[in-house]
C-alpha positions in Angstrom: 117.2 -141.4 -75.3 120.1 -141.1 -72.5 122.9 -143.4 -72.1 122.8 -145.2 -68.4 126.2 -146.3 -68.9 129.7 -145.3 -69.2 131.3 -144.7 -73.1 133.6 -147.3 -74.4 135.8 -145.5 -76.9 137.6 -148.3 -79.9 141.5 -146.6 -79.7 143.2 -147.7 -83.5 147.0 -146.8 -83.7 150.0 -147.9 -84.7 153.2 -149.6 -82.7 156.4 -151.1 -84.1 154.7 -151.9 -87.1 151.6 -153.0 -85.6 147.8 -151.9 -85.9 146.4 -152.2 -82.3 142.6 -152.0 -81.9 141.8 -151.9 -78.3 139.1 -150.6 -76.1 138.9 -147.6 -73.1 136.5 -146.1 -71.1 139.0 -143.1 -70.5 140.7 -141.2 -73.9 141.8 -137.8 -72.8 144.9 -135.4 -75.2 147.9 -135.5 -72.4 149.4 -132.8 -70.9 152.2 -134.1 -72.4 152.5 -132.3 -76.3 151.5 -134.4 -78.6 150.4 -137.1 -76.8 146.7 -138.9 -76.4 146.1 -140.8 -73.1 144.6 -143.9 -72.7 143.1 -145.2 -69.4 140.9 -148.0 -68.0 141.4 -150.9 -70.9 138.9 -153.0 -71.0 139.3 -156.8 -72.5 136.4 -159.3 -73.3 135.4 -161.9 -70.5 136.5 -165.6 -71.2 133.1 -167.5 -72.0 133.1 -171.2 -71.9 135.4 -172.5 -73.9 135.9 -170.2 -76.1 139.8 -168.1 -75.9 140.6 -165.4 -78.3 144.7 -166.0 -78.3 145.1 -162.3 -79.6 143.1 -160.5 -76.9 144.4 -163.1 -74.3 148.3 -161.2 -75.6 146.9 -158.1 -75.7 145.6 -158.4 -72.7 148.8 -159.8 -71.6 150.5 -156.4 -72.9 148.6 -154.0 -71.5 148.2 -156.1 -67.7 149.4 -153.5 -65.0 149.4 -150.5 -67.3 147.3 -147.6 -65.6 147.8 -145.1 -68.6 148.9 -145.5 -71.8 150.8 -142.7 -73.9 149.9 -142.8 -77.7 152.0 -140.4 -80.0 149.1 -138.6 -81.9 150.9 -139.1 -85.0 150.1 -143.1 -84.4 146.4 -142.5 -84.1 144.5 -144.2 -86.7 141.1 -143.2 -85.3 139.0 -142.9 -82.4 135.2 -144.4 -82.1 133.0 -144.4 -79.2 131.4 -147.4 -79.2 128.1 -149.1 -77.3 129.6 -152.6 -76.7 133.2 -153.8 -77.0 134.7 -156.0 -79.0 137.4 -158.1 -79.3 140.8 -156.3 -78.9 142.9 -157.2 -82.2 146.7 -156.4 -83.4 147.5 -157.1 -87.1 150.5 -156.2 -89.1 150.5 -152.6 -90.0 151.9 -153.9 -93.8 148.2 -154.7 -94.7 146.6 -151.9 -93.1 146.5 -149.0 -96.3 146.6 -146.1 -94.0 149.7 -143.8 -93.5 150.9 -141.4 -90.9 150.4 -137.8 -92.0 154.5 -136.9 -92.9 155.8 -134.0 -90.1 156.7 -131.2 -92.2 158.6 -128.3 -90.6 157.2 -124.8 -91.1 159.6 -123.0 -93.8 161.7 -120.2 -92.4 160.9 -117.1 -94.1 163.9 -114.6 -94.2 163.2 -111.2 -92.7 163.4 -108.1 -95.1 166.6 -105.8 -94.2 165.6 -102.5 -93.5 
């Protein structure tokens, strides 16, 4: 079974003590260190009547952004996905994931010869 059409990657990270769940058709690691890029959101279609007013600010957010730079260290996860859904943001207080902590590498002292 082949896929016919593009893959829709579900982006979960974190932002000013946030929990963003959006949606992409481009995730790429930047050429900047450290970074993850982002490209090509995409946001559900109004239907009827029926308005989701945290996608609608989302989508608000993220109108006119071409790429977006995500610090991996903010990456929750990273799903491709066959259909997407709504793009949510919740308070990062309930979510029960942390950030791995950035340890620096111990120096070790050179032996004196």
């Amino acid at each position: 079974m082949s896929k016919t059409s593009d893959p829709i990657f579900r982006v979960q990270f974190v932002s000013q003590d946030k929990v963003y769940e959006v949606f992409a058709k481009q995730i790429y690691s930047s050429d900047l260190y450290g970074f993850v890029e982002v490209e090509e959101f995409v946001f559900g279609e109004r239907s009827g009547l029926l308005v989701d007013p945290a996608e609608e600010k989302l989508k608000a957010e993220f109108q006119g952004v071409k790429r977006s730079y995500i610090p991996m260290h903010a990456v929750i996860r990273i799903d491709e996905v066959e259909d997407p859904g709504p793009a949510k943001m919740r308070d990062s207080r309930v979510s029960t994931v942390t950030p791995l902590a950035m340890v620096p590498h111990p120096r070790v002292p050179r032996d004196a010869d």
